[in-house]
matplotlib code that plots the C-alpha trace (Angstrom):
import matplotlib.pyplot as plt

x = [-3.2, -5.4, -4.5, -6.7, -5.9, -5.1, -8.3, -9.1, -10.3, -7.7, -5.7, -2.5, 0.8, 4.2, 7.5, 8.6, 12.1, 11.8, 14.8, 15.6, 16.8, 20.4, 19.9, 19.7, 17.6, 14.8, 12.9, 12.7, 10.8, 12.7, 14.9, 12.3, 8.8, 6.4, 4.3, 0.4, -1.8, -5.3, -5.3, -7.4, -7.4, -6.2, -2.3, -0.2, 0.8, -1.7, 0.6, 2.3, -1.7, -2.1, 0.9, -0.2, -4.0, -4.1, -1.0, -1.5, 0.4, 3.4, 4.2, 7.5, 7.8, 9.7, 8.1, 9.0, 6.1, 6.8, 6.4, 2.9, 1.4, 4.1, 4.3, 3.9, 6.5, 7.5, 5.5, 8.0, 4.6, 5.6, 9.4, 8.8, 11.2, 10.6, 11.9, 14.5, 12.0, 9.7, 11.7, 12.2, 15.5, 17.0, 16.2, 19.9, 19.1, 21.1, 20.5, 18.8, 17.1, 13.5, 11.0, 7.3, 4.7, 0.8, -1.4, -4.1, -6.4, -3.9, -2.5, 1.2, 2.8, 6.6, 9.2, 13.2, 15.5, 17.2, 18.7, 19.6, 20.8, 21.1, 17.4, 15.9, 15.2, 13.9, 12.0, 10.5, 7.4, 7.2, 7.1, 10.8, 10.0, 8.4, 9.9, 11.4, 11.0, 10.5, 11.6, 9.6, 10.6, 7.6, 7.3, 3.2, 3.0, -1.0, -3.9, -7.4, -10.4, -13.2, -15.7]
y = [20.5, 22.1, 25.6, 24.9, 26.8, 24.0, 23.6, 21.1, 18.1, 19.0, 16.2, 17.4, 15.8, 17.8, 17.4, 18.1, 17.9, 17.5, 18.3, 19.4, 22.3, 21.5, 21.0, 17.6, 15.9, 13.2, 12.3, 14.2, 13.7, 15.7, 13.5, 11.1, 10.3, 13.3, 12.9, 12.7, 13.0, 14.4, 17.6, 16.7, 13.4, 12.9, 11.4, 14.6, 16.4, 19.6, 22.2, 20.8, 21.0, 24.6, 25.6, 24.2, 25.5, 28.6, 27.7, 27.1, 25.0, 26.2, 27.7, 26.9, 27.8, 26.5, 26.7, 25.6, 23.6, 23.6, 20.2, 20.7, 21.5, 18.1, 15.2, 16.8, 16.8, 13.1, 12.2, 10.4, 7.9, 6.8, 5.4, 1.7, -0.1, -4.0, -7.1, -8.9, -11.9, -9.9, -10.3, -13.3, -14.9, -15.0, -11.3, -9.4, -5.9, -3.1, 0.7, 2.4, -0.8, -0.3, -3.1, -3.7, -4.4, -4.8, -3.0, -3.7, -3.0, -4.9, -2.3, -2.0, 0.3, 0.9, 1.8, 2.4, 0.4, 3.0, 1.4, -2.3, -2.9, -6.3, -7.4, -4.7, -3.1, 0.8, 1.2, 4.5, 4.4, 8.3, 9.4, 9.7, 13.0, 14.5, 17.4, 18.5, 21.5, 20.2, 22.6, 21.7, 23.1, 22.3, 22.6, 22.4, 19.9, 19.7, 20.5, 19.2, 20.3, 18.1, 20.5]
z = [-33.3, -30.8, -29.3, -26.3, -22.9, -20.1, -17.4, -15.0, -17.3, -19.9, -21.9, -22.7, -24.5, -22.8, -22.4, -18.4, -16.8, -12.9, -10.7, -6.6, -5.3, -5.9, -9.5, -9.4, -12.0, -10.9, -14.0, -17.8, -21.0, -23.3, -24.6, -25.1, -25.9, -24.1, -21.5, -22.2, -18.7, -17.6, -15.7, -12.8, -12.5, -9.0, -10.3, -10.4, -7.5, -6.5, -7.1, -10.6, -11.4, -10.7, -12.4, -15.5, -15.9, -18.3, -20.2, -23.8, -26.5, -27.1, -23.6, -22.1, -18.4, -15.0, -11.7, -8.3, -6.2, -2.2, -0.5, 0.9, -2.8, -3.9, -1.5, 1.6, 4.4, 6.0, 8.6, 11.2, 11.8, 8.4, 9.5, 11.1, 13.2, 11.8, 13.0, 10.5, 10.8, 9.2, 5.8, 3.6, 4.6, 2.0, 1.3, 1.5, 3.3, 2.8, 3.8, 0.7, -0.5, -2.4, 0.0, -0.7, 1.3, 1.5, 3.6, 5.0, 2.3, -0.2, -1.8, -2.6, 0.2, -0.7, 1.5, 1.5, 3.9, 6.0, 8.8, 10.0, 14.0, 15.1, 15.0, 13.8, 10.5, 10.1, 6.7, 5.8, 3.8, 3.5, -0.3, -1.5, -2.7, 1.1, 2.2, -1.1, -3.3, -7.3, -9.6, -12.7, -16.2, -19.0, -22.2, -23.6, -27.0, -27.2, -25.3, -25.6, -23.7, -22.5, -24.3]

ax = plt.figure().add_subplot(projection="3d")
ax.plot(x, y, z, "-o")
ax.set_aspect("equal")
plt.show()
């Protein structure tokens, strides 16, 4: 086991428990297999990154990240007003329901259901997260350092 101090480039194994403002919990590893993920590489949100660099194994903290160091703040650009033709018929819409679609470069671009009026559908493909506060608690398993 490696008693490495966390830096950008860092591989380490942790258990984390994610939860809002109001206590509410969104995703946890402790009561199951930890985590293992590459400080740096682009996947974790900027401000989860920054808490973690300069803990070491065995460190147990909690932070809070805003939602411009998360996933940012919703950009009302991101909530489209669609036509119900624009769905598979068959397709049973209801408010709250997960959609996927593919952009213009192909890649998967999901989006929640959040309204249905007559003819039209609103879907908003802002992160479900946006505009939220995480409260992160961590516990550090293992750290390994590129060098």
């Amino acid at each position: 086991m490696s008693l490495g101090t966390i830096d950008s480039g860092s591989q380490i194994k942790l258990h984390f428990a994610l939860r809002l403002a109001d206590g509410q919990e969104v995703d946890s590893t402790f009561d199951k297999d930890a985590a293992e993920l590459k400080v740096g590489d682009g996947n974790l949100p900027e401000g989860f990154e920054e808490c973690l660099i300069g803990l070491t194994t065995g460190d147990r903290k909690t932070f809070t990240v805003p939602p411009e160091k998360a996933f940012g703040q919703p950009n009302p650009q991101n909530v489209q007003e669609m036509k119900r033709s624009s769905f598979p018929l068959d397709m049973p819409l209801s408010s709250g329901l997960m959609v996927s679609f593919a952009d213009a470069q192909g890649a998967e671009l999901p989006g929640v259901v959040s309204n249905i009026e007559g003819e039209w559908v609103t879907v908003n493909f802002n992160h479900p997260l946006a505009g939220k506060e995480l409260h992160f608690e961590v516990q550090i398993l293992e750290v390994q350092n590129a060098d």
